[in-house]
Structure formats: structure tokens, C-alpha cells
C-alpha positions in Angstrom: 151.3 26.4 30.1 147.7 24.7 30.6 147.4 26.2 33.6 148.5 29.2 33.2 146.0 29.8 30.4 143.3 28.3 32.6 144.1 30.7 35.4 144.0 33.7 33.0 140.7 32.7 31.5 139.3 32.5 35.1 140.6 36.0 35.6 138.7 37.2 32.8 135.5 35.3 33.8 135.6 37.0 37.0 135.7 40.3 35.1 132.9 39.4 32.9 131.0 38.7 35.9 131.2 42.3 37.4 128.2 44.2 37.6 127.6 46.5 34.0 129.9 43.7 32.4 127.2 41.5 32.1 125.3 42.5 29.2 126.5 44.6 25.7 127.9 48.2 26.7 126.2 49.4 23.5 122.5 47.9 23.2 122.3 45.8 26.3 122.6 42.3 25.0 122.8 39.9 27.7 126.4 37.8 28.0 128.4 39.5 25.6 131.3 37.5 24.2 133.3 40.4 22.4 135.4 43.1 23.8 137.2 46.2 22.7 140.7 46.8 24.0 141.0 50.5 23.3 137.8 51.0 24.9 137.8 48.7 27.6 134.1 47.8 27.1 132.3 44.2 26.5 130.1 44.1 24.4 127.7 41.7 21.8 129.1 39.8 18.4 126.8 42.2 16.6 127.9 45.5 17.9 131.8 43.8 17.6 131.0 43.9 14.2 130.1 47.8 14.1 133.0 48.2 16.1 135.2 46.9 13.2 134.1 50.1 11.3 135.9 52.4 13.2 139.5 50.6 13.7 141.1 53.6 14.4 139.3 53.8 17.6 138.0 50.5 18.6 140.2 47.0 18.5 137.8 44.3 19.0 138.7 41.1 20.5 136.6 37.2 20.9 136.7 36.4 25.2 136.9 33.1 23.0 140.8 34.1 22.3 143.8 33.4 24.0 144.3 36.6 26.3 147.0 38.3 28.2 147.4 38.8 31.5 147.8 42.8 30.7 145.2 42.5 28.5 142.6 41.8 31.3 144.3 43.9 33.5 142.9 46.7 31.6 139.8 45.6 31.1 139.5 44.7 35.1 140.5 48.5 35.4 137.7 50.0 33.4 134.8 48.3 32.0 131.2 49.1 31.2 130.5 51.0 33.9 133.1 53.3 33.9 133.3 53.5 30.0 129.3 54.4 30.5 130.0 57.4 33.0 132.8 58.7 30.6 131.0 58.2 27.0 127.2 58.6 28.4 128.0 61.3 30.7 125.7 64.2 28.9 123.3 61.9 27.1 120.3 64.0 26.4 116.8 62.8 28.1 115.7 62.7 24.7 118.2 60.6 22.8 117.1 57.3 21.8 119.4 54.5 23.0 118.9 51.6 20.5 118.7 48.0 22.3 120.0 45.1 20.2 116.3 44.6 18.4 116.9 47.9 16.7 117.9 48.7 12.9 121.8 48.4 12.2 121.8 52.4 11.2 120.7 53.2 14.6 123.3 51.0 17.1 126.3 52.2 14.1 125.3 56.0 14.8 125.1 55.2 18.8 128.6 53.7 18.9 130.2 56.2 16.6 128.5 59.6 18.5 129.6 57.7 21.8 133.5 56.7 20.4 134.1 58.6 17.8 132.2 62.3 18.0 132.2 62.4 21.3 129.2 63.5 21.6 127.9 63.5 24.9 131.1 64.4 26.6 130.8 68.0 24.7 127.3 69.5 24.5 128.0 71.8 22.2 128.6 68.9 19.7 124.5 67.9 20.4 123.9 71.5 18.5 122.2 69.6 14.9 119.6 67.3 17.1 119.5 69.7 20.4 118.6 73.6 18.9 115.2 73.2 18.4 115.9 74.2 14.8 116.7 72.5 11.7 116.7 72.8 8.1 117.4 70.6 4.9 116.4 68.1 2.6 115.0 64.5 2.1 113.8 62.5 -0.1 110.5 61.6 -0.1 108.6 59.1 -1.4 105.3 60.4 -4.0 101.8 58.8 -2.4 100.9 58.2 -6.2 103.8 57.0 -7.9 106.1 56.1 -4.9 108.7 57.7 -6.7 111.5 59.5 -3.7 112.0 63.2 -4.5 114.5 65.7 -2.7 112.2 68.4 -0.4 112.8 70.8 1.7 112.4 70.2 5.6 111.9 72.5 8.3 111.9 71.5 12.2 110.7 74.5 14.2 109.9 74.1 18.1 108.5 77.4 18.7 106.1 76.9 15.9 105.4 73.5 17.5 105.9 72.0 13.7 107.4 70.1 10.5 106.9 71.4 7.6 108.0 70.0 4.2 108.0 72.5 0.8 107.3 70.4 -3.0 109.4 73.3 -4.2 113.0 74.6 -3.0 111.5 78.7 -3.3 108.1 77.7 -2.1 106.6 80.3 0.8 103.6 78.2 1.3 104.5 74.5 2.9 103.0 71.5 1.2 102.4 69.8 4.9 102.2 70.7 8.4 102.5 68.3 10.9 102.0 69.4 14.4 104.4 68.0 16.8 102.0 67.2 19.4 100.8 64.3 17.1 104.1 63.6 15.7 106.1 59.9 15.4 109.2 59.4 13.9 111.0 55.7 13.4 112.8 54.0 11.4 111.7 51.6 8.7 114.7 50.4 6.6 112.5 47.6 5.1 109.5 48.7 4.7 110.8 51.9 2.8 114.0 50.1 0.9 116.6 52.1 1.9 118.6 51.3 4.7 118.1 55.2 6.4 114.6 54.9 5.8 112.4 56.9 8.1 108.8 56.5 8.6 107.1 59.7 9.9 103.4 59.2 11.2 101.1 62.8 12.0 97.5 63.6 12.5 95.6 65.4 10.0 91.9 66.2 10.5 92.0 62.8 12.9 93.3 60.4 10.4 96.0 59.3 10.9 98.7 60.5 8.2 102.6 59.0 6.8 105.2 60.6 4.8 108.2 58.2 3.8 111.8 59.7 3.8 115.7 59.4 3.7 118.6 60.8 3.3 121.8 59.2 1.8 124.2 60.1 5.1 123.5 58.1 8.0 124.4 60.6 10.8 122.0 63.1 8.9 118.9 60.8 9.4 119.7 59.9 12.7 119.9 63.3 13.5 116.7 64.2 12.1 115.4 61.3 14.2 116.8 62.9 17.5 115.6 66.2 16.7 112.1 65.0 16.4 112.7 63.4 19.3 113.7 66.2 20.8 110.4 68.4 20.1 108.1 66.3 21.2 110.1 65.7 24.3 110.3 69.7 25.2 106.5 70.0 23.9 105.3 67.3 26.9 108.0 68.9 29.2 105.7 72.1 28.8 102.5 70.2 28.4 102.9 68.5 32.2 105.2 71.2 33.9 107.0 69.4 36.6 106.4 65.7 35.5 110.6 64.4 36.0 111.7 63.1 32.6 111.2 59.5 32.9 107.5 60.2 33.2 107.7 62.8 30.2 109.6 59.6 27.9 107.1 57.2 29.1 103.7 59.3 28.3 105.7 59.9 25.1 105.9 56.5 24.9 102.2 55.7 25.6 100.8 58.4 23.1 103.3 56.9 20.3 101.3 53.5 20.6 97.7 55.4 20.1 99.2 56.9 17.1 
């Protein structure tokens, strides 16, 4: 019986050893030491634990456990890689893909869009983050009191802008911040709230931040994206034929003179 468990545990070993099943499928953590069994990826204890938030999808499982022969057999037959080309398949170039040093609200919102929503196996399910519109309302923390106050939002590419309102009927926003000089990211700590979102601007070259959240994770994280997603098209226009790896790291570059 010895043996036979040593011989499966090799089997699984070799497994873990095959290229893509070497670090986390979901934030890239080197050696991962969890796996899921409906999913047929590795991954990290930390993103295991996410995992655990959507049983109905995911069955997480310790490469520390005893395993079954069948059990690796289906893991040998699919794996990060191929999990990767079926879940990641229509990931926009925009998208942030959280690494294991990120915030717990943005790996939980990567796994579920990949897992659960689907999301980029169906485009049309990238429509909040991707239309170059959107609308609604945060709370935002006062610069005098620090008090957090629900206010309107509005995302608008082709104005090249966010613009918050104090009032819900107001004509005339309170702020504009260009999206050229906009950064978005997330600050759970510094703000108190684990959606917390830090958004930095330019205004008559000082350098400007606003302090927001909103109480439903994929909300913020879609706000996020859609940020994201501006400033991504607005250097795509900027430097017309620069291939989108050089667009996300000038992106990258201008975020750290902000």
C-alpha cells in the first residue's frame, strides 16, 4: 500500500512539474501546493482559499493529501495551461491581472470573472468595464471632514473624462479629471474599506486624490477596469501603431510620475 501511494505521489509530482503547472494559475505564485479538481488548475494556498468561496464551482484539494490515481489523471489531462487558453482566452489588453502581492478584492474578482462569469470566454459579458461608458455612484470621502458621501460618477471616453456631481440633479460637475492624467488603484488600508479605491488626477499641475468605494465588490473592480480601459484607448490613439504591450508599459511608466 506504501508503494502504491509513493508511486501515485510521484505521478503527481511529475505533473506539478509540467510547464504552466509550476507557479499559481491565478496570480502566479511560484510552487503552488493546492489544486482544484473541477477546474483542473494548481494554484497557491491563498488563492485555495478564494477558491473555497465559490464551492459550486471550484473543489479545492492540498497536493499534501492522499490522491487518486483518477484524480491525477485529470489533472495530467488539463492543467494550467490549458485551463489558461479556455478561461483567459478574450482577456482584454487592458484588464489588470492581479499577482499574489495584490489586495484580496482584486485576486477574488479575477478568479470569479474567470470561473464563475465567464467573462472572457463571452465578450459581450466585458460590456460594464469595456463600453467606454459608465454611470453610478460612490462614496466619497469629504477632504474636510473625511466623512464618505454617495456621488454621482460619470466615465465618458469621448469626452476623455471623470466627472463626479455633489448633487444627484446637478448639471455642472464638481470635478473633472482628464484621463490623460488619470490613476486609479486600490487602497483598502489606507481608505478603511476593503473596496477602497484611490484615484490620483492633475489639476493645474498639482497633483490631485479623491477617495472612493462602493459596497459591491464586482462594482469597484469594474470601475477599476474601466478606468483602465480609457486610459488604455487614450495612449492607443496618442501613439497610433505602438502594439499593446508597449501602450501598458508607457501606461505603466506615466503612472509612476504621477
Amino acid at each position: 500500500m506504501a508503494q502504491e501511494t509513493g508511486g501515485i505521489n510521484r505521478l503527481l509530482q511529475d505533473v506539478l512539474k509540467r510547464p504552466g503547472n509550476e507557479t499559481c494559475a491565478d496570480c502566479g505564485n511560484p510552487e503552488p501546493d493546492w489544486a482544484s479538481l473541477t477546474l483542473g488548475v494548481f494554484i497557491c494556498q491563498a488563492c485555495s482559499l478564494l477558491h473555497r468561496s465559490i464551492p459550486h464551482i471550484s473543489r479545492v484539494k492540498s497536493i499534501q493529501e492522499t490522491w487518486d490515481a483518477s484524480d491525477i489523471e485529470l489533472m495530467a489531462a488539463l492543467g494550467n495551461t490549458a485551463a489558461k487558453a479556455k478561461y483567459e482566452q478574450k482577456v482584454p489588453a487592458f484588464y489588470y491581472r492581479p499577482t499574489h502581492t495584490d489586495c484580496k478584492l482584486l485576486r477574488e474578482q479575477w478568479i470569479r470573472a474567470k470561473y464563475e462569469r465567464n467573462e472572457f470566454e463571452f465578450i459581450e459579458k466585458q460590456e460594464p468595464y469595456s463600453a467606454g461608458y459608465r454611470e453610478g455612484f460612490l462614496w466619497k470621502r469629504g477632504r474636510d471632514n473625511g466623512q464618505f458621501l454617495s456621488r454621482k460618477f460619470i466615465l465618458y471616453e469621448r469626452e476623455g473624462a471623470l466627472k463626479y456631481f455633489n448633487k444627484q440633479d446637478a448639471r455642472d460637475p464638481k470635478a473633472v479629471m482628464k484621463i490623460e492624467t488619470l490613476n486609479a488603484t486600490f487602497q483598502p488600508a489606507k481608505i478603511g474599506n476593503p473596496c477602497g479605491l484611490q484615484i490620483t488626477y492633475l489639476k493645474d499641475n498639482s497633483t490631485r486624490n479623491i477617495f472612493v468605494y462602493h459596497s459591491d465588490a464586482k462594482e469597484m473592480v469594474d470601475w477599476f477596469n474601466a478606468i483602465r480601459a480609457a486610459r488604455f484607448h487614450y495612449l492607443q490613439v496618442a501613439f497610433p501603431g505602438a502594439s499593446d504591450e508597449e501602450v501598458r508599459a508607457f501606461d505603466l511608466t506615466l503612472q509612476k510620475y504621477l
